[in-house]
LOKEVEX-552576 format. One record per residue (C-alpha): residue in three letters; residue number from 1; x negated, y, z negated. Coordinates in nm, 3 decimals. Layout:
<atom residuo="Ala" num="NUM" px="X" py="Y" pz="Z"/>
...
! end
This chain:
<atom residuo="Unk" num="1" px="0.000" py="0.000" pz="0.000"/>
<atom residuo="Unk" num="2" px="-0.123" py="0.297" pz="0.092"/>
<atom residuo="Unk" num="3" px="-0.128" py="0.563" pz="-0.169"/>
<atom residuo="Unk" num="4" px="-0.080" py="0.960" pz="-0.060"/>
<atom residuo="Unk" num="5" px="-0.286" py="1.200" pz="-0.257"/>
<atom residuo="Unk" num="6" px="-0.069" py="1.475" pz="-0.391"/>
<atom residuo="Unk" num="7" px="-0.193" py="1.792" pz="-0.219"/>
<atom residuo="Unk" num="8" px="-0.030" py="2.153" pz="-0.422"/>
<atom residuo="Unk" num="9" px="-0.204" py="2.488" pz="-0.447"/>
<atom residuo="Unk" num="10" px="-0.035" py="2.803" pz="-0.488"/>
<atom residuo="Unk" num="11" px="-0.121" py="3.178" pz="-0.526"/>
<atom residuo="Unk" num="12" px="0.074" py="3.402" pz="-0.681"/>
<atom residuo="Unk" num="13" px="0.005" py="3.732" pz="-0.566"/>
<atom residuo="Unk" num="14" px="0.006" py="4.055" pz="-0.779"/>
<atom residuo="Unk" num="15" px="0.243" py="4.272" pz="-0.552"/>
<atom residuo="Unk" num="16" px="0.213" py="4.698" pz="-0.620"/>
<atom residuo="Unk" num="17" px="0.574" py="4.716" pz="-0.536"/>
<atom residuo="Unk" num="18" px="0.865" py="4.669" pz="-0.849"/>
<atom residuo="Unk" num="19" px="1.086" py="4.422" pz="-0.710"/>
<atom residuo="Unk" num="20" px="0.883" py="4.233" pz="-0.502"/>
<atom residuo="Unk" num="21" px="0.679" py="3.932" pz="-0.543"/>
<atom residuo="Unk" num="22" px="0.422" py="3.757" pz="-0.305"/>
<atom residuo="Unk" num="23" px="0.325" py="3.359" pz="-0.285"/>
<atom residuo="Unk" num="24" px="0.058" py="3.171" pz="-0.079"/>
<atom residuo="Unk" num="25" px="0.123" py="2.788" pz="-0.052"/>
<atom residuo="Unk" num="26" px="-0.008" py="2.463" pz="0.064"/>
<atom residuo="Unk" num="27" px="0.143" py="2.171" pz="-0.072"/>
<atom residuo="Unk" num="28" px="0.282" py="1.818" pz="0.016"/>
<atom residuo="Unk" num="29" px="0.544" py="1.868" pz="-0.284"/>
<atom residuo="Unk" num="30" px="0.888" py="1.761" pz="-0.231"/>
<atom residuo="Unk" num="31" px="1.068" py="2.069" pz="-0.349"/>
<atom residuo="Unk" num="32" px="1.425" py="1.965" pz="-0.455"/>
<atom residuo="Unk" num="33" px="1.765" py="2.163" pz="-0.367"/>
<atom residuo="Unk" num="34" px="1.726" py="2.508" pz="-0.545"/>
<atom residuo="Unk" num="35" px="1.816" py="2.902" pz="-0.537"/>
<atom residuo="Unk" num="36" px="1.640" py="3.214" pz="-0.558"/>
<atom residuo="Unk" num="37" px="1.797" py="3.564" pz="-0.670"/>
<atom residuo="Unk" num="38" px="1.583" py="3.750" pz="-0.410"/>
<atom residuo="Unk" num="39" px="1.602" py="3.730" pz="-0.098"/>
<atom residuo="Unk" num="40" px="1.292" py="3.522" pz="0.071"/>
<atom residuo="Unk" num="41" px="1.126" py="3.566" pz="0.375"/>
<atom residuo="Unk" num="42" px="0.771" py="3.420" pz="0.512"/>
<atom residuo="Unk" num="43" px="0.565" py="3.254" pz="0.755"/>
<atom residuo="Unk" num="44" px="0.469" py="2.890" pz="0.840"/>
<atom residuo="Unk" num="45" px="0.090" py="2.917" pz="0.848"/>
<atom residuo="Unk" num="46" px="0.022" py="2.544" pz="0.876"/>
<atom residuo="Unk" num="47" px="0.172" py="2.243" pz="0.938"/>
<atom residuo="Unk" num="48" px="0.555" py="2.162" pz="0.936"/>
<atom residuo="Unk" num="49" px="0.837" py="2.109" pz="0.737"/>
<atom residuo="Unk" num="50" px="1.199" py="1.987" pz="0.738"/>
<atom residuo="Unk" num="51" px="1.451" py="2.165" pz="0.497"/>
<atom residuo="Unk" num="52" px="1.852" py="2.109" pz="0.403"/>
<atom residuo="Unk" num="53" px="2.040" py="2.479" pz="0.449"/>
<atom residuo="Unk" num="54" px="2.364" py="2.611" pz="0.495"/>
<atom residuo="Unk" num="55" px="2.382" py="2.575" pz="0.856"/>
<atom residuo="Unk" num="56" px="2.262" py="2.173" pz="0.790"/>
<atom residuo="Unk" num="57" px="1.922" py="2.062" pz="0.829"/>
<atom residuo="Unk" num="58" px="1.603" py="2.246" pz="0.986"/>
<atom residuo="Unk" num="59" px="1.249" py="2.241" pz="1.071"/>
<atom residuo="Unk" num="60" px="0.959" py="2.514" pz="1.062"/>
<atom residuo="Unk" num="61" px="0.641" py="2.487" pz="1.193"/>
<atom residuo="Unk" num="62" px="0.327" py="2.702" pz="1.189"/>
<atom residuo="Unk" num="63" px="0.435" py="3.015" pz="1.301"/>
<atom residuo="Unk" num="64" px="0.804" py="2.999" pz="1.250"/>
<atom residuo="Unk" num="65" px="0.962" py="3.266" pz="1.025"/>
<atom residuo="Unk" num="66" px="1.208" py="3.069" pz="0.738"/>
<atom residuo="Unk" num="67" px="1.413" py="3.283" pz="0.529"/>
<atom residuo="Unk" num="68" px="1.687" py="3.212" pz="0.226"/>
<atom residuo="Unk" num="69" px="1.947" py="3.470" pz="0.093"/>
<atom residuo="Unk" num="70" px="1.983" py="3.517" pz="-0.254"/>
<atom residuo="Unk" num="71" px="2.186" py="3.225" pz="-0.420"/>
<atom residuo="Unk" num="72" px="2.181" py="3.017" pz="-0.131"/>
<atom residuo="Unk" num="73" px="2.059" py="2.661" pz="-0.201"/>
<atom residuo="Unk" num="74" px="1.781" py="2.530" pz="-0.013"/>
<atom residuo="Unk" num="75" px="1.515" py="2.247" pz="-0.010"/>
<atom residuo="Unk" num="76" px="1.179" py="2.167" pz="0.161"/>
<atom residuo="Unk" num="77" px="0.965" py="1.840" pz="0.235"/>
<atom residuo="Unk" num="78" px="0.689" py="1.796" pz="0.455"/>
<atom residuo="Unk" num="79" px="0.650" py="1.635" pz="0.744"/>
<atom residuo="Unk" num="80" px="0.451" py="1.246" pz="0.669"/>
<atom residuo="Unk" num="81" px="0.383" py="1.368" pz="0.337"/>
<atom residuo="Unk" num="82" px="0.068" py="1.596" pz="0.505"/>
<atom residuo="Unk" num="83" px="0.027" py="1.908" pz="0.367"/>
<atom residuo="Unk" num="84" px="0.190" py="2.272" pz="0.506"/>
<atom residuo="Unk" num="85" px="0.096" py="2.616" pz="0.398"/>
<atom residuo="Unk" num="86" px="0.333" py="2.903" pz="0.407"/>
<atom residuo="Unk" num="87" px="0.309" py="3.264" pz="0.328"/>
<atom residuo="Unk" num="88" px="0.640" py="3.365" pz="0.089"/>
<atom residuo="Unk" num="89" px="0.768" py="3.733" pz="0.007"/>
<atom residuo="Unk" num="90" px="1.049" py="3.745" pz="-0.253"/>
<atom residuo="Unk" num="91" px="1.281" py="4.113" pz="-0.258"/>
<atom residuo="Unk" num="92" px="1.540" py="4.205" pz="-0.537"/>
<atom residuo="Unk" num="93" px="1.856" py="4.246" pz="-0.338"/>
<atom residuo="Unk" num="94" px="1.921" py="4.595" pz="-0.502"/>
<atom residuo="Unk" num="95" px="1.548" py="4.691" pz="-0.318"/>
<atom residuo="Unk" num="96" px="1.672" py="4.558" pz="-0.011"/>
<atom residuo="Unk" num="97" px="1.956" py="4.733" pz="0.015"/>
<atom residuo="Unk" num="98" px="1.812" py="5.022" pz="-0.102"/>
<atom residuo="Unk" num="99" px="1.567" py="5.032" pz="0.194"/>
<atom residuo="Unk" num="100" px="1.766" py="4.941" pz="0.454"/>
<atom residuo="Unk" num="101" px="2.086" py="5.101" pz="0.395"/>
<atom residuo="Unk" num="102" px="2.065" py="5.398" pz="0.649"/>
<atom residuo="Unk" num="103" px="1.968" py="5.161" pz="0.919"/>
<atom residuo="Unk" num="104" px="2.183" py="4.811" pz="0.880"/>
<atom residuo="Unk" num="105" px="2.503" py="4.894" pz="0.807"/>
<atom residuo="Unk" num="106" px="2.698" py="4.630" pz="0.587"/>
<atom residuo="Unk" num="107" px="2.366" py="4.381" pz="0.626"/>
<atom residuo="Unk" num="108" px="2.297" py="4.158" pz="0.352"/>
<atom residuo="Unk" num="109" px="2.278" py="3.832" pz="0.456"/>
<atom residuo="Unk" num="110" px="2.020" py="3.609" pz="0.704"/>
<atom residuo="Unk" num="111" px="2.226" py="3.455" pz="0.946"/>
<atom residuo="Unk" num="112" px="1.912" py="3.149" pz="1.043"/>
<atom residuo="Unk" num="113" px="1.639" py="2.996" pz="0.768"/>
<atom residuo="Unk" num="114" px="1.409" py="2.941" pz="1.044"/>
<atom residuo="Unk" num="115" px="1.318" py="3.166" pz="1.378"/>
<atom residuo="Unk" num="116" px="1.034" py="3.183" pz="1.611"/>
<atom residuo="Unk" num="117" px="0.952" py="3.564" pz="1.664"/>
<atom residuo="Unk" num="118" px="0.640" py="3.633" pz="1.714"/>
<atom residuo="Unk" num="119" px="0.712" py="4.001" pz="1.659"/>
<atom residuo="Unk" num="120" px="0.871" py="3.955" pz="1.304"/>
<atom residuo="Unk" num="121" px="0.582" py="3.741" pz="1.221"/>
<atom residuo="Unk" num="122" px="0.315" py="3.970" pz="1.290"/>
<atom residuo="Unk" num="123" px="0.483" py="4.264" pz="1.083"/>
<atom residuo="Unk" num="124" px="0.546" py="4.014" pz="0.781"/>
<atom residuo="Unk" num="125" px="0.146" py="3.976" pz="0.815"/>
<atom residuo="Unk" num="126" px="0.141" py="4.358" pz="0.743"/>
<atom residuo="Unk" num="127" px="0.371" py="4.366" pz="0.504"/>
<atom residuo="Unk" num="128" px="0.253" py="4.096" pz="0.348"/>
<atom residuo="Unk" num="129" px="-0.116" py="4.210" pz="0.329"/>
<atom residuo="Unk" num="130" px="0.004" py="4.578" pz="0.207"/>
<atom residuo="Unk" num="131" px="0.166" py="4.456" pz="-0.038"/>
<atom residuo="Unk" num="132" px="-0.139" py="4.248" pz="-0.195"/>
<atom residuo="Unk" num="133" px="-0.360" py="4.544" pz="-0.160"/>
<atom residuo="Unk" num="134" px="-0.392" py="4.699" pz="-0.470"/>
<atom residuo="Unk" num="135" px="-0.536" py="5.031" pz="-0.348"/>
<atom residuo="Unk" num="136" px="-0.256" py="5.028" pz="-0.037"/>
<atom residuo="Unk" num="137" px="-0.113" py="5.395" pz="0.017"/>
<atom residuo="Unk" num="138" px="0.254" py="5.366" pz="-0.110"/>
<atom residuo="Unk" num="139" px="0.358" py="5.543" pz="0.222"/>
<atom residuo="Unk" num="140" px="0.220" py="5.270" pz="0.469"/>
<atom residuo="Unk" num="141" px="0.371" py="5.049" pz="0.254"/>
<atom residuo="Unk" num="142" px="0.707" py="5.183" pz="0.242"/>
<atom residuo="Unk" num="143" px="0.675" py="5.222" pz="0.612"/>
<atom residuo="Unk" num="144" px="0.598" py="4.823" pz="0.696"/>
<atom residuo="Unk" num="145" px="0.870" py="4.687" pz="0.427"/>
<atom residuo="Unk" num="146" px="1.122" py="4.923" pz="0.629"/>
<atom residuo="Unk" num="147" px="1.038" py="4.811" pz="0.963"/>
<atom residuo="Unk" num="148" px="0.985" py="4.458" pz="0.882"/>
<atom residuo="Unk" num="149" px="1.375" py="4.418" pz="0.683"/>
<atom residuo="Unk" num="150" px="1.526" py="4.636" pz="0.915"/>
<atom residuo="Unk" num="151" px="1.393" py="4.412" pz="1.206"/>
<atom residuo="Unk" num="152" px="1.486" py="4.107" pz="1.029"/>
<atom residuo="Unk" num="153" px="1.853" py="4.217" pz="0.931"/>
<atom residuo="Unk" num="154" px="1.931" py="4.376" pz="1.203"/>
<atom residuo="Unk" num="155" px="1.811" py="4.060" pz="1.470"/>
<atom residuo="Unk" num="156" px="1.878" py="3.783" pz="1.243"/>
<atom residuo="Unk" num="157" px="2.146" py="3.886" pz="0.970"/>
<atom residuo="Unk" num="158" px="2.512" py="3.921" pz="0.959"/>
<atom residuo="Unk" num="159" px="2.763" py="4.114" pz="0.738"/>
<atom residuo="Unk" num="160" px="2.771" py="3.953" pz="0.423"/>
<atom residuo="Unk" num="161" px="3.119" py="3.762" pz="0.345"/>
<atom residuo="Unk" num="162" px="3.352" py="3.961" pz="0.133"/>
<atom residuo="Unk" num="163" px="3.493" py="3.625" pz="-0.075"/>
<atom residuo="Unk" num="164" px="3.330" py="3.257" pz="-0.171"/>
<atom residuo="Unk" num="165" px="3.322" py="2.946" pz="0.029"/>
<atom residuo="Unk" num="166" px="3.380" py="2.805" pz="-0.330"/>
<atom residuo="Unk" num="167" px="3.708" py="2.633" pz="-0.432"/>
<atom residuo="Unk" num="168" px="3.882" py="2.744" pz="-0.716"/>
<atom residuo="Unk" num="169" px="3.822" py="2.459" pz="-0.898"/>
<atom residuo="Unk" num="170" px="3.451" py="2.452" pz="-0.811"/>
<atom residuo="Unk" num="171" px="3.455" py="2.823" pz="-0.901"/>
<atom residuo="Unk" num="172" px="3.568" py="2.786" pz="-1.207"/>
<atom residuo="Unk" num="173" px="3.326" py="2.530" pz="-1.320"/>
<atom residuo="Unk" num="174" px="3.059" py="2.756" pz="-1.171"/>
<atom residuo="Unk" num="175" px="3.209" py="3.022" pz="-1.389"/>
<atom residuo="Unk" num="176" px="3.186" py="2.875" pz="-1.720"/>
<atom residuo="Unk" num="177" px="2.793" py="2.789" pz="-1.639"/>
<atom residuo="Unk" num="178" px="2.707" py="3.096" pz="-1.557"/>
<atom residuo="Unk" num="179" px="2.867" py="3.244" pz="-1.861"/>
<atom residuo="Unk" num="180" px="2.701" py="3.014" pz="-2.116"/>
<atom residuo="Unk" num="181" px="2.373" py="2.899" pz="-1.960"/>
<atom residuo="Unk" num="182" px="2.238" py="2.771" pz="-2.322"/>
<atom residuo="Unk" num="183" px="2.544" py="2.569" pz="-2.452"/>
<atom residuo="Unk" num="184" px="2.617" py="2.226" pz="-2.398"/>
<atom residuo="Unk" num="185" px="2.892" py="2.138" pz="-2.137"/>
<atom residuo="Unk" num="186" px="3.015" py="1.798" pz="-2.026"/>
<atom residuo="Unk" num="187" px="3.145" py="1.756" pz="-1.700"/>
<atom residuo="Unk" num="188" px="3.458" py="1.613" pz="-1.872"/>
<atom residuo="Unk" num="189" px="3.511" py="1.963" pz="-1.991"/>
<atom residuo="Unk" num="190" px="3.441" py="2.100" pz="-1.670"/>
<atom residuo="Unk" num="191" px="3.676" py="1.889" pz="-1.493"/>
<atom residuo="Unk" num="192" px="3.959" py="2.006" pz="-1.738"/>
<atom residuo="Unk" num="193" px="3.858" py="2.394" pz="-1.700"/>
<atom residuo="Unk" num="194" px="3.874" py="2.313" pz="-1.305"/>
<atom residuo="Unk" num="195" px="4.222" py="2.114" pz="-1.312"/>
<atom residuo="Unk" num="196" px="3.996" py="1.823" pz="-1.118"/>
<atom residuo="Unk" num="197" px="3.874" py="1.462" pz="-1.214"/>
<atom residuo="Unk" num="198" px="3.542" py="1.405" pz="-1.282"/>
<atom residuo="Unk" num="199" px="3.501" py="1.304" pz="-0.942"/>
<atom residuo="Unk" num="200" px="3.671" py="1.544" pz="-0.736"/>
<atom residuo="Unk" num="201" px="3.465" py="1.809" pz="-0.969"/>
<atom residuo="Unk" num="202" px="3.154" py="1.602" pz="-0.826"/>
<atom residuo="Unk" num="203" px="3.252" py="1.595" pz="-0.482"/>
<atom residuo="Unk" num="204" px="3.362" py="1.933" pz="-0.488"/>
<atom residuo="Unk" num="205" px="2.983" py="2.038" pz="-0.600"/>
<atom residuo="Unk" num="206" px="2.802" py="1.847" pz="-0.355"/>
<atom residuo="Unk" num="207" px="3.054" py="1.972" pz="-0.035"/>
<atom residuo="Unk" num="208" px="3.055" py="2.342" pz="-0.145"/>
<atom residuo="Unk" num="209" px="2.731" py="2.369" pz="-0.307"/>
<atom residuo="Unk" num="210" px="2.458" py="2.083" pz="-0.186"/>
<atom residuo="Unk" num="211" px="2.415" py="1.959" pz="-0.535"/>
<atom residuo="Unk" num="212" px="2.530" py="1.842" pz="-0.881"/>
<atom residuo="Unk" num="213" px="2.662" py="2.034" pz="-1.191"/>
<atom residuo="Unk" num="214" px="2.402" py="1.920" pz="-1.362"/>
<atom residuo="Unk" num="215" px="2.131" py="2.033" pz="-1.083"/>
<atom residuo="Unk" num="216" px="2.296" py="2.316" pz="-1.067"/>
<atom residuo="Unk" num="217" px="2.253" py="2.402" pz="-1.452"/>
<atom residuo="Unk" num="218" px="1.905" py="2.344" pz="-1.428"/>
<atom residuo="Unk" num="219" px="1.789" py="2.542" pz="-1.144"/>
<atom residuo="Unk" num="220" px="1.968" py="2.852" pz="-1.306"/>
<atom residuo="Unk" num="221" px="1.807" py="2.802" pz="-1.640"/>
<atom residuo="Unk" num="222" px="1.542" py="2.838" pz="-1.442"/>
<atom residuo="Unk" num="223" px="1.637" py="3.145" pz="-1.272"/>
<atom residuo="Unk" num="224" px="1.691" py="3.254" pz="-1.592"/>
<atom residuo="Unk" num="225" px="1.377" py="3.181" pz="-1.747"/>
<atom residuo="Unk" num="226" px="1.185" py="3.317" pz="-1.497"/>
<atom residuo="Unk" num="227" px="1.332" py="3.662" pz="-1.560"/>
<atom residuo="Unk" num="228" px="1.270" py="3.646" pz="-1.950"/>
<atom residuo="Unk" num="229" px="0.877" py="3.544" pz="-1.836"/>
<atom residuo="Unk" num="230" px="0.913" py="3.876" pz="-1.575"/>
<atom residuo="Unk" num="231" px="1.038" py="4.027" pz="-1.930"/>
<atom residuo="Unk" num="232" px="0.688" py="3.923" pz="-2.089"/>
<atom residuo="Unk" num="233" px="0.833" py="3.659" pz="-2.307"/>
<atom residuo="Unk" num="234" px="0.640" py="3.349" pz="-2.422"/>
<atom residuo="Unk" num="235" px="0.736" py="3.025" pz="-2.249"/>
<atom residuo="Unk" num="236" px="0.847" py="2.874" pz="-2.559"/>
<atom residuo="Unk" num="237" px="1.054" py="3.152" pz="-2.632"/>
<atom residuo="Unk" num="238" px="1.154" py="3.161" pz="-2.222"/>
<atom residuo="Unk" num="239" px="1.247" py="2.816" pz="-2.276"/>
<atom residuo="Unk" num="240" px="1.513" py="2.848" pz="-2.578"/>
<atom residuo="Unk" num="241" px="1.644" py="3.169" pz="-2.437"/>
<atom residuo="Unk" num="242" px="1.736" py="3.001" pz="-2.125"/>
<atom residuo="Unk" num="243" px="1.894" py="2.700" pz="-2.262"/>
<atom residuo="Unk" num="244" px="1.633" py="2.418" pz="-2.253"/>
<atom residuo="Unk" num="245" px="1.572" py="2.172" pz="-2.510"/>
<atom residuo="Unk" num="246" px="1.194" py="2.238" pz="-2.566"/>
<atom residuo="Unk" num="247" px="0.928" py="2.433" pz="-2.363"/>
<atom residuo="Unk" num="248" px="0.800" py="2.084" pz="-2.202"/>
<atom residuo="Unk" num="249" px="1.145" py="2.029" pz="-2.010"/>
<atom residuo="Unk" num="250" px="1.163" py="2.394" pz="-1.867"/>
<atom residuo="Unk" num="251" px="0.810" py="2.356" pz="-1.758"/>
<atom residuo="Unk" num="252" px="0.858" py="1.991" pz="-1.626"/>
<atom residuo="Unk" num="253" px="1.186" py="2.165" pz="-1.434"/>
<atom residuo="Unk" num="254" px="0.989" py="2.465" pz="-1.319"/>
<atom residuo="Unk" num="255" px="0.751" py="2.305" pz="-1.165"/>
<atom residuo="Unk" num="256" px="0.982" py="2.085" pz="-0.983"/>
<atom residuo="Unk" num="257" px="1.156" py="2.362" pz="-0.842"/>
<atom residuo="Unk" num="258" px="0.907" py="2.634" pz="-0.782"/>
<atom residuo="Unk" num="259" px="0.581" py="2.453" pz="-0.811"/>
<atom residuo="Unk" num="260" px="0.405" py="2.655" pz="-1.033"/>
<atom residuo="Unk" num="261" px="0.379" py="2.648" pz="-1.434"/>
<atom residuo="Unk" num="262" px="0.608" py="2.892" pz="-1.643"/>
<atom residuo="Unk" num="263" px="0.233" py="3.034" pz="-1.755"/>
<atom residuo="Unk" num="264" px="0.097" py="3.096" pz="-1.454"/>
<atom residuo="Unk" num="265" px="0.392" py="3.257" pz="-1.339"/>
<atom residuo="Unk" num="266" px="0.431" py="3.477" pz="-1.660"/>
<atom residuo="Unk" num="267" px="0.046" py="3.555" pz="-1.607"/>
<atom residuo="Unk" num="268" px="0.123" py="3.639" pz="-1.232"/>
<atom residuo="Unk" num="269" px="0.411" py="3.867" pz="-1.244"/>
<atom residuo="Unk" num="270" px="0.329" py="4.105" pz="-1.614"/>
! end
């Protein structure tokens, strides 16, 4: 049997711009179905990869653009386990909207997670290398983060939808975790809040949302715990705050998810 060496280095870079943060990958890591509450967008430098979206299943490739609205649940694996490297900007929506709201009218959301355009590529290079340069003038900077969203909204995005693809009763679940992120909920009590079975409350998760209650309640707490580490918390403190038994199972969960350590993320972003 042939054993494959796990391959997983990541940068996080320290960005000069509030809102904004900056990753360099290569990796063979599995990343399992997750969200972000930024908006993503980035470059395939190397190798390919094949990733479950909204719109069904993709592929990027070194020089594709791939890009994930906020909330939206995504995954990523790489092609015969071999390695792919990527180049990752993440924007608070407020920023985005912010910069872009003379220009792209009613845009918030990317339409495609993966495009070949050369042209958007090359000014995400820019941006991307402004952003990392610590003694960057703010007004080239402001410049290439304006061209480069306004180019992506306006050729790839869409208005964003004015109501939920949810259910009501998958709402409502969704509701109550989002309200209490630290209690303890049973999907028996879910189902009841929702008016569902057990099952249908399952189903109803995996058809509107691409994963479990239970997958879903963990990739918030991390959410969640990385803003209390953006807040300069301690991960042990990160880790009760956000509703995890200990620190070792929000670190064991972060990792899975984001590939990175709540430390070196803390240590990254303050």
């Amino acid at each position: 049997m042939t054993t494959i060496s796990r391959i997983h280095r990541v940068e996080i870079h320290r960005s000069t711009v509030v809102g904004i943060e900056a990753m360099t990958l290569l990796s063979n890591h599995h990343f399992p179905r997750h969200a972000h509450d930024q908006f993503g967008i980035g470059v395939m430098l190397s190798g390919a990869q094949r990733s479950w979206s909204g719109l069904g299943q993709v592929s990027a490739s070194a020089g594709d653009v791939i890009m994930v609205n906020p909330g939206e649940m995504h995954d990523g694996a790489p092609f015969a386990d071999t390695a792919r490297g990527w180049r990752m900007i993440y924007l608070d929506p407020a920023l985005v909207m912010r910069t872009v709201e003379d220009d792209v009218a009613n845009t918030a959301e990317i339409v495609r997670p993966v495009v070949h355009d050369p042209l958007l590529a090359s000014s995400l290079a820019r941006l991307f290398a402004r952003l990392t340069n610590l003694h960057a003038e703010p007004l080239g900077q402001e410049e290439e983060l304006i061209r480069s969203l306004a180019y992506a909204l306006g050729r790839h995005g869409t208005a964003k939808p004015s109501s939920s693809r949810a259910s009501p009763s998958v709402a409502k679940a969704v509701e109550r975790l989002d309200a209490a992120l630290d209690a303890p909920v049973s999907l028996a009590e879910l189902a009841a809040l929702s008016g569902v079975s057990r099952f249908q409350l399952l189903r109803g998760f995996a058809r509107e949302l691409g994963i479990t209650p239970h997958a879903y309640l963990v990739q918030r707490r991390v959410r969640l715990a990385q803003e209390y580490l953006r807040q300069r918390h301690t991960p042990a403190m990160a880790a009760v705050r956000a509703g995890f038994a200990d620190q070792s199972h929000m670190t064991r969960a972060f990792v899975r998810q984001l590939g990175i350590t709540p430390g070196r993320y803390r240590a990254a972003v303050i």
